[in-house]
Backbone as JSON Lines, residues from 0, in Angstrom:
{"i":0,"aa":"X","n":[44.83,-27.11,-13.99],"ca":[45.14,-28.17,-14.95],"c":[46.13,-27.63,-15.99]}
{"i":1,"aa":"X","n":[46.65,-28.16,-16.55],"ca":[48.28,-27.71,-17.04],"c":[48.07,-27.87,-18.77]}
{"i":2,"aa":"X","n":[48.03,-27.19,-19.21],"ca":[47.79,-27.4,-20.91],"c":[48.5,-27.92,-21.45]}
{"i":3,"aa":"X","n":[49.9,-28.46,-21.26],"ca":[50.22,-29.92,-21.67],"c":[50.68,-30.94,-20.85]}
{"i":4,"aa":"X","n":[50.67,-31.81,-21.34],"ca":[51.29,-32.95,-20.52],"c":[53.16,-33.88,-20.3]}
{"i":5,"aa":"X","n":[53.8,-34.69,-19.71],"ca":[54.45,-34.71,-20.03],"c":[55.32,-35.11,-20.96]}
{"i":6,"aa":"X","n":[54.23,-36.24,-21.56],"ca":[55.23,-36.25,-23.23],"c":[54.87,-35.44,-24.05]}
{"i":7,"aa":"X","n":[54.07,-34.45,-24.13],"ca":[54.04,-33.15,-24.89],"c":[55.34,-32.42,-24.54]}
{"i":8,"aa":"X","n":[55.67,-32.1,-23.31],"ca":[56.57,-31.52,-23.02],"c":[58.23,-32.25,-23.52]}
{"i":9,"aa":"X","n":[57.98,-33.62,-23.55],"ca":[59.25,-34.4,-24.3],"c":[59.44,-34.47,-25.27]}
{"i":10,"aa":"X","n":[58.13,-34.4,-26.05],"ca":[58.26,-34.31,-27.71],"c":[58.6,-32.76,-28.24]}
{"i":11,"aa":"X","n":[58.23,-31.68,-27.45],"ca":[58.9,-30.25,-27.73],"c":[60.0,-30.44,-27.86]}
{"i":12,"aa":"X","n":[60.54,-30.86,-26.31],"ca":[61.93,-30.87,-26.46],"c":[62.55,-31.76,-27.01]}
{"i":13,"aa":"X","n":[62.5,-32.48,-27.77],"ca":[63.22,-33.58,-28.34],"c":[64.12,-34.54,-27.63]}
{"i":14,"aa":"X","n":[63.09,-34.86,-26.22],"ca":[64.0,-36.02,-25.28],"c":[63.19,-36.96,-25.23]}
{"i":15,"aa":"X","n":[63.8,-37.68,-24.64],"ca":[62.6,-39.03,-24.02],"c":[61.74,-38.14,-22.39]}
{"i":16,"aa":"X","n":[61.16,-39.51,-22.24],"ca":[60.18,-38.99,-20.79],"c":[61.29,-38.79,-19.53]}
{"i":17,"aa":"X","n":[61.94,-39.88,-19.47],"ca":[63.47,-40.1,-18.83],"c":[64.03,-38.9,-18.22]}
{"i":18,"aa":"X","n":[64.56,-37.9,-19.55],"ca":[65.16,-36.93,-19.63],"c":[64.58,-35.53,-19.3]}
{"i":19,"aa":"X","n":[63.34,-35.36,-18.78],"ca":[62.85,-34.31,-18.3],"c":[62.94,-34.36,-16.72]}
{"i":20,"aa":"X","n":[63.03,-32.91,-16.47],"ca":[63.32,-32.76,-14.9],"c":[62.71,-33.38,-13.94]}
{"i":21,"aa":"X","n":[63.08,-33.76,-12.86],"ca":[61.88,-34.23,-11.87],"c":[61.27,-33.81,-11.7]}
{"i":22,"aa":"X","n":[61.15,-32.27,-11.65],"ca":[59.79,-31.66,-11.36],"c":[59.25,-30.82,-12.71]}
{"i":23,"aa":"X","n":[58.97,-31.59,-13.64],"ca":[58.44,-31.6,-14.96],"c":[56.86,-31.1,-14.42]}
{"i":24,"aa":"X","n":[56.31,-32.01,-13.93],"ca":[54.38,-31.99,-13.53],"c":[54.67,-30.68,-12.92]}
{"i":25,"aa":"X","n":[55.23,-30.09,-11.75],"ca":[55.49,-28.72,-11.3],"c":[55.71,-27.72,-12.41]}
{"i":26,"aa":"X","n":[56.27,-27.59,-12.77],"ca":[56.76,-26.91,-13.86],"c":[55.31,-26.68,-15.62]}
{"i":27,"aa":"X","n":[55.03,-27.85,-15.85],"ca":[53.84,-27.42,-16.42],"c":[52.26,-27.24,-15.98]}
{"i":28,"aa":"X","n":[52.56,-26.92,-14.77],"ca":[51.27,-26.63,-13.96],"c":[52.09,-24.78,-13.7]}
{"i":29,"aa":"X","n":[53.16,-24.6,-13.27],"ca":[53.62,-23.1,-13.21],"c":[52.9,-22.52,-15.01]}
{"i":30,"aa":"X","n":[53.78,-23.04,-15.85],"ca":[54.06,-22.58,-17.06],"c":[52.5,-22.27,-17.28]}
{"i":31,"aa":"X","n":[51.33,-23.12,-17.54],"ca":[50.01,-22.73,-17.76],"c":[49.42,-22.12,-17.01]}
{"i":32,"aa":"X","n":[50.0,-21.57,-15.2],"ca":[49.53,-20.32,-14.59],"c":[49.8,-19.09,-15.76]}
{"i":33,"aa":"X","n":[50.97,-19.54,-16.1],"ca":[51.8,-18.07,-16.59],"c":[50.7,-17.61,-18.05]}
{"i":34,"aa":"X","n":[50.3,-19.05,-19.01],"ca":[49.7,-18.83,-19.88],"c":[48.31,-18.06,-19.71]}
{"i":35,"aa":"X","n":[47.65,-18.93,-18.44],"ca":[46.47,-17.71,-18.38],"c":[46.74,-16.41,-18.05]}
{"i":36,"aa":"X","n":[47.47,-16.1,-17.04],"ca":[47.74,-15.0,-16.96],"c":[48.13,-13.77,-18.07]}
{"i":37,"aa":"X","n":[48.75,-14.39,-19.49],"ca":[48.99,-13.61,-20.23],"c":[47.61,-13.52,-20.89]}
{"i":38,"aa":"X","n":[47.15,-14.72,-21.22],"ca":[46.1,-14.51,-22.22],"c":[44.88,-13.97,-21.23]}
{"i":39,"aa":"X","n":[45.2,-13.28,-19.99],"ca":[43.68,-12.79,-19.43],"c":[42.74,-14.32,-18.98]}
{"i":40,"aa":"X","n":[43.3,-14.93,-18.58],"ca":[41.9,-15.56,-18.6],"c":[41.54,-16.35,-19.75]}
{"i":41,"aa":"X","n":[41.77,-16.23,-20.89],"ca":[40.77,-16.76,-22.43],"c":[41.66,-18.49,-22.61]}
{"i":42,"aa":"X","n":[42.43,-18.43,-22.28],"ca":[43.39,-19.77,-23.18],"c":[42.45,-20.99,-22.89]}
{"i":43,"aa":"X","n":[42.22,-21.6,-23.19],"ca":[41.71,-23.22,-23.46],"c":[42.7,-24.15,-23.88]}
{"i":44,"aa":"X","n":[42.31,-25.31,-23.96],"ca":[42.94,-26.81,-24.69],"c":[43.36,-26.21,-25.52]}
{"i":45,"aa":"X","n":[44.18,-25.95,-25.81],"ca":[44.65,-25.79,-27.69],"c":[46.22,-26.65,-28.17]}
{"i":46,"aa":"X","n":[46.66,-26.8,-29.3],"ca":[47.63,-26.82,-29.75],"c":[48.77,-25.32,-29.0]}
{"i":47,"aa":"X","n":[47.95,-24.1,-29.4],"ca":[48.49,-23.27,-29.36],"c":[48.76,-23.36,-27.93]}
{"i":48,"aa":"X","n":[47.8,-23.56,-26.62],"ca":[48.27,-23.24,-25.52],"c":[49.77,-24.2,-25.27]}
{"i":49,"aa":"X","n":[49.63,-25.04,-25.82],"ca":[49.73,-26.52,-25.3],"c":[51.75,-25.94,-25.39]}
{"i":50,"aa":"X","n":[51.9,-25.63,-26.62],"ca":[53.3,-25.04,-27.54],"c":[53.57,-24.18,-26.72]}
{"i":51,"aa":"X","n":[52.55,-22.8,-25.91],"ca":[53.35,-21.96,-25.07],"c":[54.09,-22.5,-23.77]}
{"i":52,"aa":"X","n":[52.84,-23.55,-23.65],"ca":[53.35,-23.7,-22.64],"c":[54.99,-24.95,-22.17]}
{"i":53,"aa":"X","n":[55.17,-25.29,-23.19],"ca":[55.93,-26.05,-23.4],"c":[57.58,-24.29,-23.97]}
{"i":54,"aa":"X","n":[57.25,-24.16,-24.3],"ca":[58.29,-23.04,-24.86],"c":[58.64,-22.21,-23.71]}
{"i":55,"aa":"X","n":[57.16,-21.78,-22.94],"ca":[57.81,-20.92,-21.62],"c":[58.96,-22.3,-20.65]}
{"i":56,"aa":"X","n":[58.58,-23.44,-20.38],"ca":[59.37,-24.42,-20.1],"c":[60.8,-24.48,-20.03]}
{"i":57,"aa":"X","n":[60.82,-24.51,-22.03],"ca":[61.84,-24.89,-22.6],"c":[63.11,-23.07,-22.19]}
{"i":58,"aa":"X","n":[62.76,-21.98,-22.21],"ca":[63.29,-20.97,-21.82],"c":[63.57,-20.64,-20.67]}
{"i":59,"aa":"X","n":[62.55,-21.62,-19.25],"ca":[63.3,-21.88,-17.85],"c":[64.22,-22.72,-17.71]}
{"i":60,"aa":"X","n":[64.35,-23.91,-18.72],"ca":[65.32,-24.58,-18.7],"c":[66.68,-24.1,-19.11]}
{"i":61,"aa":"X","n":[66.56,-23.0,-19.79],"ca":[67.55,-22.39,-20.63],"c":[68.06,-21.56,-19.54]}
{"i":62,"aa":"X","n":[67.02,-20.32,-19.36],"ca":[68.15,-19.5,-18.29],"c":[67.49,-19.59,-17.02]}
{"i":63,"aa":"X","n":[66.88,-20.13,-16.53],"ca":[66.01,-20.29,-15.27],"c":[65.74,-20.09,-14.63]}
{"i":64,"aa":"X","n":[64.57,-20.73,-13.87],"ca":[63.19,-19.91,-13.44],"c":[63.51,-19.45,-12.77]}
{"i":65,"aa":"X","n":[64.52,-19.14,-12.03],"ca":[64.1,-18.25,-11.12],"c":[64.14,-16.67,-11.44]}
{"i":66,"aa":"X","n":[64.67,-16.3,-12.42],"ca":[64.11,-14.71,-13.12],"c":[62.48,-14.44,-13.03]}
{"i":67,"aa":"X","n":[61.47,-15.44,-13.63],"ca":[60.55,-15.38,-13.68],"c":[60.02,-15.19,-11.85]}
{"i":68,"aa":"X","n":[60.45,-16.28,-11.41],"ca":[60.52,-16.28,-9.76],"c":[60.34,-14.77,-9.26]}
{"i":69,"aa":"X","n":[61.4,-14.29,-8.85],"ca":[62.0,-13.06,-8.32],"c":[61.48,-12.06,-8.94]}
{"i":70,"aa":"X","n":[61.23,-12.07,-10.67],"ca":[61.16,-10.64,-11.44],"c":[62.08,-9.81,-11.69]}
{"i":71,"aa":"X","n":[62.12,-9.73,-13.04],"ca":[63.5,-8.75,-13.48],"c":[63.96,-7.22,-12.41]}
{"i":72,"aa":"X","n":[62.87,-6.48,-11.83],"ca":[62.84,-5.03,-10.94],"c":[64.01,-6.22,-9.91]}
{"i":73,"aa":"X","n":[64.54,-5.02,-9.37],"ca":[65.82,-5.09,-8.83],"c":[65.34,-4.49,-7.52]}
{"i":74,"aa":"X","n":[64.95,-3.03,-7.55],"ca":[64.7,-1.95,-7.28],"c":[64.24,-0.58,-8.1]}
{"i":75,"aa":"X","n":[63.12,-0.03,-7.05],"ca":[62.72,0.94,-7.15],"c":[61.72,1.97,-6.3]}
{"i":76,"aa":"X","n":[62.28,3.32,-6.69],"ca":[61.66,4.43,-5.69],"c":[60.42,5.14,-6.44]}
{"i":77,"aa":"X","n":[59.83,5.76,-5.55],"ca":[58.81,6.81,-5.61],"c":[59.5,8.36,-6.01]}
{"i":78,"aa":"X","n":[60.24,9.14,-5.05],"ca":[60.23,10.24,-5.17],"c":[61.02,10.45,-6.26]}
{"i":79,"aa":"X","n":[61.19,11.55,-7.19],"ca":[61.94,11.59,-8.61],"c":[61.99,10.21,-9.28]}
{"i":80,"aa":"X","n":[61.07,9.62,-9.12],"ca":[60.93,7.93,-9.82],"c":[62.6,7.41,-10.57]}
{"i":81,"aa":"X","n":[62.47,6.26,-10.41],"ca":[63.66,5.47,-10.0],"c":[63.73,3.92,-10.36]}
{"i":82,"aa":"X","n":[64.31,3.09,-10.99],"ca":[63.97,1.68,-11.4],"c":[65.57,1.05,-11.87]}
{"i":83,"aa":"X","n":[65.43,-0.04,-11.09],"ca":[66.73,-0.5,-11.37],"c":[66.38,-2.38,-12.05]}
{"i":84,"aa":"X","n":[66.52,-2.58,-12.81],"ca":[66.39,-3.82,-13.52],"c":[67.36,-5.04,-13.01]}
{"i":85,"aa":"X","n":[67.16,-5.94,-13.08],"ca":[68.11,-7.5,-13.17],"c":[69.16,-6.62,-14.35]}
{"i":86,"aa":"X","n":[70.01,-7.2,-14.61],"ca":[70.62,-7.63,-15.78],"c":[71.39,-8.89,-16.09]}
{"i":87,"aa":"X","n":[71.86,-9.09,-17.36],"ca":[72.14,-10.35,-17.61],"c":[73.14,-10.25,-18.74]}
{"i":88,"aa":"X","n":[73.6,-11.34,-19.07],"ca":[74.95,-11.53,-20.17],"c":[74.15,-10.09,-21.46]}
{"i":89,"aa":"X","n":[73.21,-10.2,-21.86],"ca":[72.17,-9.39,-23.01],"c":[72.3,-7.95,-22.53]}
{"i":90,"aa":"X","n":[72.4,-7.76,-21.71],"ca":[72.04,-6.23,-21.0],"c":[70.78,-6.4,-20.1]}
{"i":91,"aa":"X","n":[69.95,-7.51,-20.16],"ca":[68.65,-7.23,-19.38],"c":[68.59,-8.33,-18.74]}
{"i":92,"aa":"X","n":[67.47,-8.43,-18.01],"ca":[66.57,-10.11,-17.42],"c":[66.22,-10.84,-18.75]}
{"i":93,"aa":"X","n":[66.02,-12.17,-18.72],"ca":[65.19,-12.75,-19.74],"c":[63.8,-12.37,-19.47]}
{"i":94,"aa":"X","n":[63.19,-12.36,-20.78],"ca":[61.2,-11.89,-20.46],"c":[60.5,-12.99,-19.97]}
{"i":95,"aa":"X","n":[59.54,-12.15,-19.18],"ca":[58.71,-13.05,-18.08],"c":[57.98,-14.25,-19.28]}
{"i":96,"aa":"X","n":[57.68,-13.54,-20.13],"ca":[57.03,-14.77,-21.2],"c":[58.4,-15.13,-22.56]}
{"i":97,"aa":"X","n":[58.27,-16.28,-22.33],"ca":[59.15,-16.9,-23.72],"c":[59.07,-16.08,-25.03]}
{"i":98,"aa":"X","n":[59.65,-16.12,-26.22],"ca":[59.23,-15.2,-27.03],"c":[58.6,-16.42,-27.76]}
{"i":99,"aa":"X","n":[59.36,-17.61,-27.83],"ca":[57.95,-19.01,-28.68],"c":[56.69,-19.03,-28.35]}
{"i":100,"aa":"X","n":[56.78,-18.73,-26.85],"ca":[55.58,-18.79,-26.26],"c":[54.45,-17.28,-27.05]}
{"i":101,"aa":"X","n":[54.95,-16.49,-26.69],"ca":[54.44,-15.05,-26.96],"c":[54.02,-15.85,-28.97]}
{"i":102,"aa":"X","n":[54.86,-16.04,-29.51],"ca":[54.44,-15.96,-31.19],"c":[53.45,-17.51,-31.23]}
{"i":103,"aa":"X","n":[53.39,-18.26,-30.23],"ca":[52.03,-18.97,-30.32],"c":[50.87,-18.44,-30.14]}
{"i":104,"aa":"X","n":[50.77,-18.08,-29.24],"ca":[49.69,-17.34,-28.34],"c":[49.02,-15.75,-29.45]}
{"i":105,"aa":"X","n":[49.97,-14.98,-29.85],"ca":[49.94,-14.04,-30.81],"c":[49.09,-14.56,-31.9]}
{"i":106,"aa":"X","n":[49.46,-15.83,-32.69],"ca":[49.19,-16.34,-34.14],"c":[47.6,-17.28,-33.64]}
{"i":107,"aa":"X","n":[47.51,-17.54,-32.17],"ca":[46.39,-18.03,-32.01],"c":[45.29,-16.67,-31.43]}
{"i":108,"aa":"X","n":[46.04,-15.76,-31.72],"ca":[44.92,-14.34,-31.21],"c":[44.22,-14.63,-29.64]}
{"i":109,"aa":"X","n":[45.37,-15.44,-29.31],"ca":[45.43,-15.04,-27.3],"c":[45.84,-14.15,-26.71]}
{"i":110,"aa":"X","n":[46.66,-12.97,-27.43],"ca":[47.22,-11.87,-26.49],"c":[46.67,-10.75,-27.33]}
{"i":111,"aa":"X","n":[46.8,-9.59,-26.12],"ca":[46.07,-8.24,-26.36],"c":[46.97,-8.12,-27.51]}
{"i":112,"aa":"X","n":[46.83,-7.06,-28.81],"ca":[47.82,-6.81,-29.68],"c":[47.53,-5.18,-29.49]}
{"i":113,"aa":"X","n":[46.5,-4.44,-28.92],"ca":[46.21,-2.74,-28.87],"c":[44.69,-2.64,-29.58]}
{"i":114,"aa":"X","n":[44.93,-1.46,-30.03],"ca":[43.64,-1.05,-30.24],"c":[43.61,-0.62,-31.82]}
{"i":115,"aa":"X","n":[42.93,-0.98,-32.54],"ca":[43.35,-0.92,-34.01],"c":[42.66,0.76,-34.33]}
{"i":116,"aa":"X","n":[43.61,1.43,-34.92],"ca":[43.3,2.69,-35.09],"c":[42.68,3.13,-36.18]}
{"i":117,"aa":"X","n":[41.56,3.72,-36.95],"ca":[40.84,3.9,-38.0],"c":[41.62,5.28,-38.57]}
């Protein structure tokens, strides 16, 4: 089930219903895989999910999904270890998670942040 819907997803973006992709319902059923997956498992109904998931969206629309698709690794070896990245206009891939997405999810204390050190 997809943590938002599609005029959630129209009112993010500031279109009508019209103006979202045809495969809008696809797309926020991907985007809230992606959300549990970051948050482990924990995300629920929220505002907060609702915004990531609309933001990871709004950043496939931008440079698109298919980075997320494929994955930034290009290539890579084992012996003398070895890693070759996507790159892009920036120097890199875009990140698997939105960064709107990431500062919802963060401010709703859905993602790991480490281990607080005494």
């Amino acid at each position: 089930m997809a943590y938002a819907t599609e005029q959630d997803l129209a009112d993010y973006l500031g279109v009508s219903l019209a103006d979202l992709p045809d495969d809008a319902e696809r797309l926020l059923e991907r985007a809230s895989e992606d959300i549990d997956y970051y948050t482990l498992g924990r995300a629920t109904q929220s505002e907060a999910t609702k915004l990531a998931t609309c933001a990871q969206i709004e950043m496939w629309l931008e440079v698109g999904e298919e980075a997320d698709i494929r994955g930034a690794l290009q290539s890579f070896s084992i012996g003398r270890w070895s890693a070759t990245y996507a790159s892009s206009g920036n120097g890199g891939g875009p990140p698997a998670l939105a960064p709107r997405a990431r500062r919802h999810l963060l401010l709703a204390g859905l993602l790991y942040r480490g281990v607080a050190m005494r």
